[in-house]
C-alpha positions as a LaTeX table, in Angstrom:
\begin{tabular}{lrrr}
\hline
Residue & $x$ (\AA) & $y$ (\AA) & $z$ (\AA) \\
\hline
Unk1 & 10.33 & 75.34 & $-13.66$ \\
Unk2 & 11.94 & 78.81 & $-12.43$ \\
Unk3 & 15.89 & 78.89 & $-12.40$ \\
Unk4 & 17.59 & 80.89 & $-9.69$ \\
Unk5 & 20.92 & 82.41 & $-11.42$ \\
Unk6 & 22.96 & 84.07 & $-8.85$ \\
Unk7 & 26.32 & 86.01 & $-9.73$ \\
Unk8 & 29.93 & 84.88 & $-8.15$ \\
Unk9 & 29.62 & 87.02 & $-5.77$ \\
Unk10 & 25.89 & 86.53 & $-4.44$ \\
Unk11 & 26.72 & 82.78 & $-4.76$ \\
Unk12 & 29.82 & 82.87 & $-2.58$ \\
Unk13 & 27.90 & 84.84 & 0.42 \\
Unk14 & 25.20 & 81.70 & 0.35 \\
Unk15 & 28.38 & 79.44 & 0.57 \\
Unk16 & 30.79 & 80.90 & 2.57 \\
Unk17 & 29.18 & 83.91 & 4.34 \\
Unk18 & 28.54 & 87.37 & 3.50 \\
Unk19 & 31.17 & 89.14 & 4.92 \\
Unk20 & 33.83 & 86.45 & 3.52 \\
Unk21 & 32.42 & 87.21 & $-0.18$ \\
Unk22 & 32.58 & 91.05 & 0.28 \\
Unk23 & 36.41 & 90.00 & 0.84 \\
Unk24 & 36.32 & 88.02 & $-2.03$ \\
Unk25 & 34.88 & 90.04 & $-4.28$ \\
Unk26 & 37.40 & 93.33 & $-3.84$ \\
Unk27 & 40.47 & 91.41 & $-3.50$ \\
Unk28 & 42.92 & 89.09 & $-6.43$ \\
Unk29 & 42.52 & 85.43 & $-5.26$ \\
Unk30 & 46.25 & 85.24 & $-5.27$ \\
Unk31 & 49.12 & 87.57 & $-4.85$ \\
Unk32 & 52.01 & 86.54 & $-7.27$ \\
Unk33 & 51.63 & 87.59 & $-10.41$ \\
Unk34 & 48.93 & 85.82 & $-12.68$ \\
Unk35 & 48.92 & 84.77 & $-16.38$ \\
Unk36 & 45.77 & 85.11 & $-18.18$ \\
Unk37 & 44.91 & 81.63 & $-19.06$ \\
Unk38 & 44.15 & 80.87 & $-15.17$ \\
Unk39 & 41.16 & 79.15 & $-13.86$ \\
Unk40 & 38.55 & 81.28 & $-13.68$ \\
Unk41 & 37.40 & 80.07 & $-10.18$ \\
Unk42 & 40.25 & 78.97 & $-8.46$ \\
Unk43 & 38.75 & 78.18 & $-4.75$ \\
Unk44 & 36.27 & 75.81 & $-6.15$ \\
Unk45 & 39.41 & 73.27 & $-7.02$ \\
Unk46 & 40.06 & 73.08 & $-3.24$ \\
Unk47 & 38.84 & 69.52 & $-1.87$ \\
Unk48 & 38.20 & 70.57 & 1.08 \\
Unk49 & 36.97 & 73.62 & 2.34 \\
Unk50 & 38.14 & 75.25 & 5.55 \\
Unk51 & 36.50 & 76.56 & 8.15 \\
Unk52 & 35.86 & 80.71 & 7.75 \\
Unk53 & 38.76 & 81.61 & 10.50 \\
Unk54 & 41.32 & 79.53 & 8.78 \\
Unk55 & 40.29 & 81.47 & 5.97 \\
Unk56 & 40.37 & 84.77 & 7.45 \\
Unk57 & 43.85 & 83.64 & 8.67 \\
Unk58 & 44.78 & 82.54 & 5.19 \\
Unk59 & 43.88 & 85.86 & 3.73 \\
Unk60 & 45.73 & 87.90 & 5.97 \\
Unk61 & 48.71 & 85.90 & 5.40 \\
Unk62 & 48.63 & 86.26 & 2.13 \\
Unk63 & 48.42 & 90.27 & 1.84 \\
Unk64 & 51.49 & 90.49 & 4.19 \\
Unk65 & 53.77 & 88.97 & 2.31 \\
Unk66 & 55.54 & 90.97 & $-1.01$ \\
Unk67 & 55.96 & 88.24 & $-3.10$ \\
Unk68 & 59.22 & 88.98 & $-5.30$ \\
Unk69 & 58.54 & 90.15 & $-8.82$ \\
Unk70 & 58.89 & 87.52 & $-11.46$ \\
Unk71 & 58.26 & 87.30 & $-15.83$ \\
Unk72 & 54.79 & 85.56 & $-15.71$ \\
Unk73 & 56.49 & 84.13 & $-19.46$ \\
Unk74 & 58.71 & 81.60 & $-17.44$ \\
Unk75 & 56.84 & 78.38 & $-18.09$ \\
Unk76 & 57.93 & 74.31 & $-19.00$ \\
Unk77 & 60.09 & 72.25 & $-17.51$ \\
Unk78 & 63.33 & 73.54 & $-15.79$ \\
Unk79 & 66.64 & 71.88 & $-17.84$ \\
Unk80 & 70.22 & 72.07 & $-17.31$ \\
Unk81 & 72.35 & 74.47 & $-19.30$ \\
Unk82 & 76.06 & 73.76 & $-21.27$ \\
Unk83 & 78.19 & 76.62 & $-22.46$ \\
Unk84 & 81.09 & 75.87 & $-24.76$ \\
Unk85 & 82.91 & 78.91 & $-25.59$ \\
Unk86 & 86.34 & 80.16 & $-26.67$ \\
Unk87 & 86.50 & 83.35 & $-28.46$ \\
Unk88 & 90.42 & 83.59 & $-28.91$ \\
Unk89 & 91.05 & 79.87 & $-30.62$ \\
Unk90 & 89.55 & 76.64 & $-30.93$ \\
Unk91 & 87.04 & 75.54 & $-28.36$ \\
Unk92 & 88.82 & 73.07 & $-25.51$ \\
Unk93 & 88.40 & 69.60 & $-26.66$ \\
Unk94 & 86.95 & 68.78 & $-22.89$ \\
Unk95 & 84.41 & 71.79 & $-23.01$ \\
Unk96 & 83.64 & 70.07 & $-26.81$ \\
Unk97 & 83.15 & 66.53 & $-24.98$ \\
Unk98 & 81.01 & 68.59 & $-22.34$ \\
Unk99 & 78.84 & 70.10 & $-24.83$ \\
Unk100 & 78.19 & 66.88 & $-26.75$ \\
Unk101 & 77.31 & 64.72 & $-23.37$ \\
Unk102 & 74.45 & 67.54 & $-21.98$ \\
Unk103 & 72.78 & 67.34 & $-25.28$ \\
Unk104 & 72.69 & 63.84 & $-25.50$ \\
Unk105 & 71.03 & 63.91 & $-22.14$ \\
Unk106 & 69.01 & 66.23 & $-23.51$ \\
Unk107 & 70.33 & 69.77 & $-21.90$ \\
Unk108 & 70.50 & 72.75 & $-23.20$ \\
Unk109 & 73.75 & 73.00 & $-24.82$ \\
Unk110 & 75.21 & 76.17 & $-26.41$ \\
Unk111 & 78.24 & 77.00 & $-28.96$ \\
Unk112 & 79.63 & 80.52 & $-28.75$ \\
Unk113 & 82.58 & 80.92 & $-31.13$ \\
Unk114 & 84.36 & 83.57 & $-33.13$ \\
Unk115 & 83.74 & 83.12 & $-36.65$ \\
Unk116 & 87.21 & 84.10 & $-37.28$ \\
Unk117 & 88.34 & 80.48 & $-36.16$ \\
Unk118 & 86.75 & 77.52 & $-37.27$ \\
Unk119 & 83.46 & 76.50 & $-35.98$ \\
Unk120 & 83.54 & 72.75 & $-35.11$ \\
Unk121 & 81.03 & 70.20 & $-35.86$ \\
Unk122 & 77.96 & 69.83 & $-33.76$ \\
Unk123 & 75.37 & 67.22 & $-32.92$ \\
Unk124 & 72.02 & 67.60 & $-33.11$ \\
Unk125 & 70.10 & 69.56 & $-30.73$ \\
Unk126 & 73.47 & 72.31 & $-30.15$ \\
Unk127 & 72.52 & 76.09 & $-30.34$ \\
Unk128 & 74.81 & 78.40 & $-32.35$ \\
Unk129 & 76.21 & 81.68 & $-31.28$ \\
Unk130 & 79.02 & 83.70 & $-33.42$ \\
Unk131 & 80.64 & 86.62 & $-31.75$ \\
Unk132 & 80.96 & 90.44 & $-33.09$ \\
Unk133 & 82.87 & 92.80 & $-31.80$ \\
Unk134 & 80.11 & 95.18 & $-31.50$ \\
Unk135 & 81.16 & 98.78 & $-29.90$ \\
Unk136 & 84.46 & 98.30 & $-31.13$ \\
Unk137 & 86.07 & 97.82 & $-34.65$ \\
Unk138 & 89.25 & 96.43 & $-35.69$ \\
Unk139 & 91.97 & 98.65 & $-36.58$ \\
Unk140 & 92.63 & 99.19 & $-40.27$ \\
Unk141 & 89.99 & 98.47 & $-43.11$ \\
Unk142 & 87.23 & 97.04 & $-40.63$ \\
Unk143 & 87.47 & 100.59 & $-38.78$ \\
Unk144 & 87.14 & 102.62 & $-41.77$ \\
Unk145 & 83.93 & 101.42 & $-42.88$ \\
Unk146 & 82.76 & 103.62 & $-39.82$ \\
Unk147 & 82.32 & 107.46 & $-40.00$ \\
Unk148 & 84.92 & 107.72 & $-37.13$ \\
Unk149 & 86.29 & 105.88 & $-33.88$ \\
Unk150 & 88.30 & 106.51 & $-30.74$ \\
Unk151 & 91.03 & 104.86 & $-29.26$ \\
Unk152 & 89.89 & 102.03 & $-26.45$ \\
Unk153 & 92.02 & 102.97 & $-23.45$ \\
Unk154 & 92.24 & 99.47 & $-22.54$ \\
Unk155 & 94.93 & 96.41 & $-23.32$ \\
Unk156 & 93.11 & 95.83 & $-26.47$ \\
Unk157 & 93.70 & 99.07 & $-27.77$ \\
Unk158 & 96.65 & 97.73 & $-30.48$ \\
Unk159 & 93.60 & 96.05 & $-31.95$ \\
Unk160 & 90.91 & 97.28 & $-31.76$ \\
Unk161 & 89.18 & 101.27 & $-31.49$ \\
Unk162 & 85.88 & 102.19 & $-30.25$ \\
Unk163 & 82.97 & 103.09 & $-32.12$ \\
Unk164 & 79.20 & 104.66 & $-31.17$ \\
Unk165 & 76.31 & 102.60 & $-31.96$ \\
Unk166 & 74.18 & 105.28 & $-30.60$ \\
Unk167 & 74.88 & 106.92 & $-34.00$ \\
Unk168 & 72.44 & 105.68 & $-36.56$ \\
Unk169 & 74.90 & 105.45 & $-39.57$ \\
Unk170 & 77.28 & 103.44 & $-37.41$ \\
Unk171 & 75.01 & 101.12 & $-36.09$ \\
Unk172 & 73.08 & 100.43 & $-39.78$ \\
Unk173 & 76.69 & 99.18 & $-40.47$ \\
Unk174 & 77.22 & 96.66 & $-37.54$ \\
Unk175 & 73.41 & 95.17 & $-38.37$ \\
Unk176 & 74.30 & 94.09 & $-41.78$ \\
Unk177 & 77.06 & 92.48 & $-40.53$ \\
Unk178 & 74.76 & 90.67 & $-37.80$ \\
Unk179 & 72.90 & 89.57 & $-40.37$ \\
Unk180 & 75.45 & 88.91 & $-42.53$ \\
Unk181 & 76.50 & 86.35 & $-39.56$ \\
Unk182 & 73.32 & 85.05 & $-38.99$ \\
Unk183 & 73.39 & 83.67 & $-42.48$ \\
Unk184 & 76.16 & 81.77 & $-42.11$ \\
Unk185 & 74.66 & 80.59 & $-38.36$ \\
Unk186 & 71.76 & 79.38 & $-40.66$ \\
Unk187 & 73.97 & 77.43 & $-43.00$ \\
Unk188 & 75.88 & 75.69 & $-40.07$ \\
Unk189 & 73.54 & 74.96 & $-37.66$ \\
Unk190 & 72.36 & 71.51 & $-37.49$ \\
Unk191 & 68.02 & 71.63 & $-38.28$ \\
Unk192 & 65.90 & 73.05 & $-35.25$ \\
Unk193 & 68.83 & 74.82 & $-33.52$ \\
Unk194 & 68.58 & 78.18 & $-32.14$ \\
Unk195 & 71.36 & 80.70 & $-34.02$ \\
Unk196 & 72.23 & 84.17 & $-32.47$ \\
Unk197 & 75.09 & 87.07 & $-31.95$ \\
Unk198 & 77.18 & 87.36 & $-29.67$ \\
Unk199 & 77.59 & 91.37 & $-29.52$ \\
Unk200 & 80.36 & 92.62 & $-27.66$ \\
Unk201 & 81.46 & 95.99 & $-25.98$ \\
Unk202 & 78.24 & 97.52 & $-25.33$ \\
Unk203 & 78.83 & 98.68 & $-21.65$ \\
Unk204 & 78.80 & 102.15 & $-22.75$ \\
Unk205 & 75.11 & 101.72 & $-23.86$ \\
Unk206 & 72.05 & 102.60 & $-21.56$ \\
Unk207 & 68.68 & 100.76 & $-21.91$ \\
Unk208 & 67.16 & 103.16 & $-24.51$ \\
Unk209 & 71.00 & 102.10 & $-26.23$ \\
Unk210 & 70.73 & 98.63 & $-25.86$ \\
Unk211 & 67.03 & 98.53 & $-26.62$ \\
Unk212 & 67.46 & 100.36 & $-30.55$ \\
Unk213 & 70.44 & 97.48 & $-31.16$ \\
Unk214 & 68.61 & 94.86 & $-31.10$ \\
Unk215 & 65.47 & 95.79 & $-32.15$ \\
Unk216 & 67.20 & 97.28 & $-35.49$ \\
Unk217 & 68.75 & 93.70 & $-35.80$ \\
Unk218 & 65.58 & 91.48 & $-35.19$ \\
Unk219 & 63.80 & 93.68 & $-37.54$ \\
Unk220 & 66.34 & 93.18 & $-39.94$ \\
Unk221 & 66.60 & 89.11 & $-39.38$ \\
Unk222 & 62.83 & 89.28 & $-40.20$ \\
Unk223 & 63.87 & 91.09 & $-43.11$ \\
Unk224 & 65.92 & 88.35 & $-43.86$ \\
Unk225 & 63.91 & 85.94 & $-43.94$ \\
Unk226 & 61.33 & 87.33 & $-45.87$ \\
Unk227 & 63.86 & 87.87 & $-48.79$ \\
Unk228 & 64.60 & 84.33 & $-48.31$ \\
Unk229 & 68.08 & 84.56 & $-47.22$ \\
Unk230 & 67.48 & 83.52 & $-43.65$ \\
Unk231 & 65.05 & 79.91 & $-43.02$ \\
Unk232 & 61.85 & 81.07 & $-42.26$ \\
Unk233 & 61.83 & 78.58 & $-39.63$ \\
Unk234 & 64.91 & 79.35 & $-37.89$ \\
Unk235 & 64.83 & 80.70 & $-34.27$ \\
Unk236 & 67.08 & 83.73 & $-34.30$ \\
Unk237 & 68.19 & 85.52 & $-31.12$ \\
Unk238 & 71.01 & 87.42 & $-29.31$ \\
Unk239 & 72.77 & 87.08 & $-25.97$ \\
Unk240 & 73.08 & 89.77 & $-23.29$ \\
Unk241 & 77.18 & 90.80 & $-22.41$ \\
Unk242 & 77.92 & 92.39 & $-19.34$ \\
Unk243 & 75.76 & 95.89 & $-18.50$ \\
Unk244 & 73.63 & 93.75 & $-16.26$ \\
Unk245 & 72.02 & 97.43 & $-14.81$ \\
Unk246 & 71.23 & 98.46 & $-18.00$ \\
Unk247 & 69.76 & 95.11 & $-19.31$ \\
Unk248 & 67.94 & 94.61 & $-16.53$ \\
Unk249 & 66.27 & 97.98 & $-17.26$ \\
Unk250 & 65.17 & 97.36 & $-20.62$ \\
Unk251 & 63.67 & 94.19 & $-19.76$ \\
Unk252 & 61.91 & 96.34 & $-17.04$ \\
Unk253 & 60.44 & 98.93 & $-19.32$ \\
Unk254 & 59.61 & 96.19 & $-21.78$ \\
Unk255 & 61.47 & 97.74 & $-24.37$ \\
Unk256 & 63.16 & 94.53 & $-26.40$ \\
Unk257 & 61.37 & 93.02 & $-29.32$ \\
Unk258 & 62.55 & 89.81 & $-27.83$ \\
Unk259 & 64.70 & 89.24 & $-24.56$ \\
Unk260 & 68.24 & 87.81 & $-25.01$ \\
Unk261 & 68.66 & 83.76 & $-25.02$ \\
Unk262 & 70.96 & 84.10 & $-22.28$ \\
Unk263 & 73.16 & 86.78 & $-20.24$ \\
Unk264 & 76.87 & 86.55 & $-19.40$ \\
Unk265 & 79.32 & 88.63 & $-17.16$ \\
Unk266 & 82.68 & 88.74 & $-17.36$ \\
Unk267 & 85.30 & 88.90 & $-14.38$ \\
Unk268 & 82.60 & 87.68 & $-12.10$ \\
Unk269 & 84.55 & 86.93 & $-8.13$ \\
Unk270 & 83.47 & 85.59 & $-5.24$ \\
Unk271 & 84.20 & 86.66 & $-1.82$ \\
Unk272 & 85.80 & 85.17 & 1.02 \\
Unk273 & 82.55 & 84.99 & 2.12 \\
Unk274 & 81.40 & 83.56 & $-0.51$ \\
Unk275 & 79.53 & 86.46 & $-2.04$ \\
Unk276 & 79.43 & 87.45 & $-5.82$ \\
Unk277 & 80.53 & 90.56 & $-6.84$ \\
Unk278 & 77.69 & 93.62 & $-7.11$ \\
Unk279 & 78.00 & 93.25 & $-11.16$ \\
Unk280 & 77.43 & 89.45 & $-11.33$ \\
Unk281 & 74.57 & 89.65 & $-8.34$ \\
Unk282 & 72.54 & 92.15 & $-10.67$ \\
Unk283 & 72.76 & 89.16 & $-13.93$ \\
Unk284 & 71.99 & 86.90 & $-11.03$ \\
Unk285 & 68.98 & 88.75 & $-10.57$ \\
Unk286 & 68.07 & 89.02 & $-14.22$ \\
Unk287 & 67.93 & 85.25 & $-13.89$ \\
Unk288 & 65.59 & 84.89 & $-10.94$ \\
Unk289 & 63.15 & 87.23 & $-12.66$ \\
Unk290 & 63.36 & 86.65 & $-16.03$ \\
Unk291 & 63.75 & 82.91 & $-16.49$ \\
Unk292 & 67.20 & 83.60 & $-18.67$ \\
Unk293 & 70.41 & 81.66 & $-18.59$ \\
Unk294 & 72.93 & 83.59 & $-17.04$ \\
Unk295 & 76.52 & 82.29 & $-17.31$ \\
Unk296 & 79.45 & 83.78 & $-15.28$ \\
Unk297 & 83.21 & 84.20 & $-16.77$ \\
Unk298 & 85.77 & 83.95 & $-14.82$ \\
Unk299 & 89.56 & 84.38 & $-15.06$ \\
Unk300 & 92.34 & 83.03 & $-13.12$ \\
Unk301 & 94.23 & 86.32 & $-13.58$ \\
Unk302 & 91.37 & 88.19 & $-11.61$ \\
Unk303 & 91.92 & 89.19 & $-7.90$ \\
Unk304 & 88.88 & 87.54 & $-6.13$ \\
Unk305 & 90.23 & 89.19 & $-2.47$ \\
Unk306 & 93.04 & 89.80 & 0.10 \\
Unk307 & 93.91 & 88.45 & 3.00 \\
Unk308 & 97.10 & 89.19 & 5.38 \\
Unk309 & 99.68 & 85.61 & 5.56 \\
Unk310 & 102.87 & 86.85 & 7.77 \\
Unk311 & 101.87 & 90.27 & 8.42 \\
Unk312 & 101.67 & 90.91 & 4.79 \\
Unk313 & 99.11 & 91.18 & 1.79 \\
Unk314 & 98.62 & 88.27 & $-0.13$ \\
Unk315 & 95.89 & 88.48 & $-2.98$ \\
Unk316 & 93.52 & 85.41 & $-3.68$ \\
Unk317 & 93.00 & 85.19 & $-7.48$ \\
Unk318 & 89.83 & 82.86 & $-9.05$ \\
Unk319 & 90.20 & 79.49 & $-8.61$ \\
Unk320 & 88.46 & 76.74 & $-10.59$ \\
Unk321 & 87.44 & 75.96 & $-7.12$ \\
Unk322 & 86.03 & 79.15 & $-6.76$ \\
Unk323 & 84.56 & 79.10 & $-9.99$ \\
Unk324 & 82.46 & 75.60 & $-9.33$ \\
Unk325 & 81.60 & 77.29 & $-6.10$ \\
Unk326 & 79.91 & 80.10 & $-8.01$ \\
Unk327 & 77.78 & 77.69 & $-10.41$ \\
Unk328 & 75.91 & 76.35 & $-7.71$ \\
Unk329 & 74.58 & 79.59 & $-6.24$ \\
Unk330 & 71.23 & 80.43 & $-7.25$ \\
Unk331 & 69.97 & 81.86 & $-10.53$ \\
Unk332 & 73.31 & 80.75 & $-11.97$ \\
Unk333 & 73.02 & 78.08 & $-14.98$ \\
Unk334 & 76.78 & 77.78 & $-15.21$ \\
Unk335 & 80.13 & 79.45 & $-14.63$ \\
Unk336 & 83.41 & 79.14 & $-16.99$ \\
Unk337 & 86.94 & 79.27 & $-16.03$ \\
Unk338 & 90.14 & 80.77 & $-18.34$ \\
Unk339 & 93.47 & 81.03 & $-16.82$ \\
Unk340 & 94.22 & 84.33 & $-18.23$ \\
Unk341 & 92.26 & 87.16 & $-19.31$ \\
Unk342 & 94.41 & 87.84 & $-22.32$ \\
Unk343 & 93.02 & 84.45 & $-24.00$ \\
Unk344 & 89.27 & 83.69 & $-23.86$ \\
Unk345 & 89.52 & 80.06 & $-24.24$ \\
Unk346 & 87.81 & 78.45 & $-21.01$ \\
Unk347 & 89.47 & 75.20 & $-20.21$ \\
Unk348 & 86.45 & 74.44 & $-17.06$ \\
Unk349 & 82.70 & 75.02 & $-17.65$ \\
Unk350 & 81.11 & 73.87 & $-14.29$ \\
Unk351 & 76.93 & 73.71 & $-14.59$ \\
Unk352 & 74.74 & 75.06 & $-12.43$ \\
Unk353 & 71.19 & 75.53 & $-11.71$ \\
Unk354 & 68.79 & 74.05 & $-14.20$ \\
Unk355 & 65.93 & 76.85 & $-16.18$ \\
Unk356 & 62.79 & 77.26 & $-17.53$ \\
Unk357 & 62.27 & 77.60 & $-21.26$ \\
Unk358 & 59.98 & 80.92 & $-21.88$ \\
Unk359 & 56.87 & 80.85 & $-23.71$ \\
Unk360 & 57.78 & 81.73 & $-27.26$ \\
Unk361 & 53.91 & 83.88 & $-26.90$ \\
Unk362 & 54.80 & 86.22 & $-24.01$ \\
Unk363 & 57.63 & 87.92 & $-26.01$ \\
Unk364 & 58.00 & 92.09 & $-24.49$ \\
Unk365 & 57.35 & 93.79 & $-28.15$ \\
Unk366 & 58.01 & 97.88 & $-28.04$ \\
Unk367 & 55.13 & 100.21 & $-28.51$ \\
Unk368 & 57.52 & 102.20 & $-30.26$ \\
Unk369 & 58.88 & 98.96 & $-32.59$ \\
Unk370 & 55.51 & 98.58 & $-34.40$ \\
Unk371 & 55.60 & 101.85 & $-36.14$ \\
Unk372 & 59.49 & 101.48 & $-37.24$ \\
Unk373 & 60.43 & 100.45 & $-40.94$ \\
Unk374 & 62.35 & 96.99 & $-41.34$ \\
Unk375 & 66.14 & 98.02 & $-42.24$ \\
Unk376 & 66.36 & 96.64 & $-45.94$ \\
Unk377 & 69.22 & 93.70 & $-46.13$ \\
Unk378 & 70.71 & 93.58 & $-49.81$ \\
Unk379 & 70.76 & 90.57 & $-51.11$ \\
Unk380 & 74.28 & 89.95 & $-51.90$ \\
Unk381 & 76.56 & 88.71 & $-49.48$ \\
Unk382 & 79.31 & 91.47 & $-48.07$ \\
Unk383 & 82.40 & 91.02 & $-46.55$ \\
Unk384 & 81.89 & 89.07 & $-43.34$ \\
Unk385 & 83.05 & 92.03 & $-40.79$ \\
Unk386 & 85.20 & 89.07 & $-38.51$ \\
\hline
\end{tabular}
């Protein structure tokens, strides 16, 4: 018996007409971007076919609308997010309380601390985070471990002095010291928990800047843990501080190793329109195409807008009002609220929009990263830098 075998495209003009398959054959069946596990054949899932105008219809449709870029990676279920922070004293009990509830509902629920104050206990399931100070050092010793530094220019300049991580020397320093943290991350965190850094004050870095930080450090971690002094089976990550623009960039150009576990801005305000500020719309928009956790900061100290009450100027600082309002806009997984900006200790953490985990498998590696050396980690333990 003699087979006919025809080819997807001479089948489709038997089925569906010849000029339709011509179409068909040029053009992507879909628009949005496409993983590559998709069926191979998507049309012949449809139950019912249409007639060829509906079709035509269909088709034009489709290649008029621009269909928003988004990271093909974002997959799973969407889940609700839980930040407990303080990085100037103990976590707030509440926040504490917070944290333990969403995991036990079985959120996503992450601890961001500063090692230099005790790091509570946590439940099973809770991420760790433990801060750095990153671009700057603190004045005295921790400074002079660093071929120079410059005076902030801002209210924390009694404390603390910039430094470049730009420079190579300067920045091998500040990765042991990641690591250094990481360790003890490792030893805290309860089994199966995520562990990462909290790196502060790089705003002065662009995306080629930001990009050789953390690549350095993940190289090192891997390091780490094939000298044993990390778990080989512990996730290890970083979080993304302010310099949304320049973030946003490097995940562009697909320069990270791995992108952050989640992004925060500081100082984030709403309008009396009830618009975010340009700064906190661009990590808004690292959330919508990225599938991260972005996580506003506010302060009640912070001058949201103006508005004239008896002929005069009265400013509106942040409210926690304000602050709930700006959890539920879109793209936002939560927003925290401090009274002052002088203590980081959030007393409200109001959630917001649930996320998609990423597929561990889609991770943006460098071109450049495959040809760099690991950074060697000794294998005693330094001073702790915080």
């Amino acid at each position: 018996m003699w087979k006919l075998v025809l080819g997807g495209a001479a089948f489709a003009a038997l089925t569906i007409g010849s000029a339709a398959a011509a179409d068909k054959a040029v053009r992507p069946m879909r628009q949005a971007p496409q993983a590559v596990f998709g069926q191979p054949f998507p049309w012949f899932a449809e139950p019912a076919r249409p007639s060829m105008r509906a079709r035509a219809r269909k088709a034009r449709a489709a290649r008029s609308v621009r269909t928003p870029a988004v990271d093909p990676c974002i997959v799973g279920q969407p889940k609700k997010q839980y930040w407990a922070t303080s990085l100037s004293r103990a976590v707030d009990r509440g926040l504490l309380q917070g944290l333990q509830d969403a995991v036990a509902r079985g959120e996503t629920g992450w601890l961001d601390v500063n090692p230099r104050s005790s790091v509570p206990a946590m439940a099973p399931g809770t991420n760790l985070i433990l801060y750095h100070v990153g671009g700057n050092c603190y004045t005295g010793s921790d400074c002079n471990r660093f071929p120079s530094s410059k005076p902030t220019g801002d209210r924390w300049g009694n404390e603390e002095r910039e430094i470049d991580l730009n420079d190579p020397q300067v920045r091998r320093v500040v990765v042991e010291d990641l690591v250094n943290l990481m360790r003890q991350a490792d030893a805290l965190a309860p089994t199966g928990a995520t562990v990462g850094v909290h790196l502060d004050n790089v705003h002065n870095l662009d995306a080629d800047g930001l990009a050789r930080v953390f690549n350095d450090y993940l190289r090192a971690v891997d390091e780490a843990k094939q000298q044993g002094l990390i778990s080989s089976a512990r996730t290890v990550g970083y979080i993304a501080k302010n310099n949304p623009d320049a973030f946003r960039k490097v995940l562009d150009r697909k320069l990270l190793k791995a992108a952050p576990l989640y992004q925060i801005n500081e100082n984030a305000t709403l309008s009396q329109a009830g618009k975010l500020d340009d700064v906190s719309r661009a990590a808004q928009d690292i959330g919508r195409r990225y599938g991260i956790p972005v996580f506003l900061k506010t302060f009640g100290t912070d001058v949201a807008y103006t508005i004239q009450k008896d002929s005069q100027d009265v400013d509106v600082t942040v409210s926690q009002e304000m602050t709930q309002q700006m959890a539920q806009l879109p793209n936002i997984a939560g927003a925290a609220w401090s009274p002052d900006e002088a203590q980081y200790q959030p007393t409200l953490f109001a959630q917001g929009s649930p996320v998609r985990t990423r597929s561990g498998s889609c991770e943006k590696v460098a071109a450049s990263d495959r040809s760099k050396p690991a950074t060697r980690i000794a294998t005693r333990v330094s001073r702790p830098r915080l």
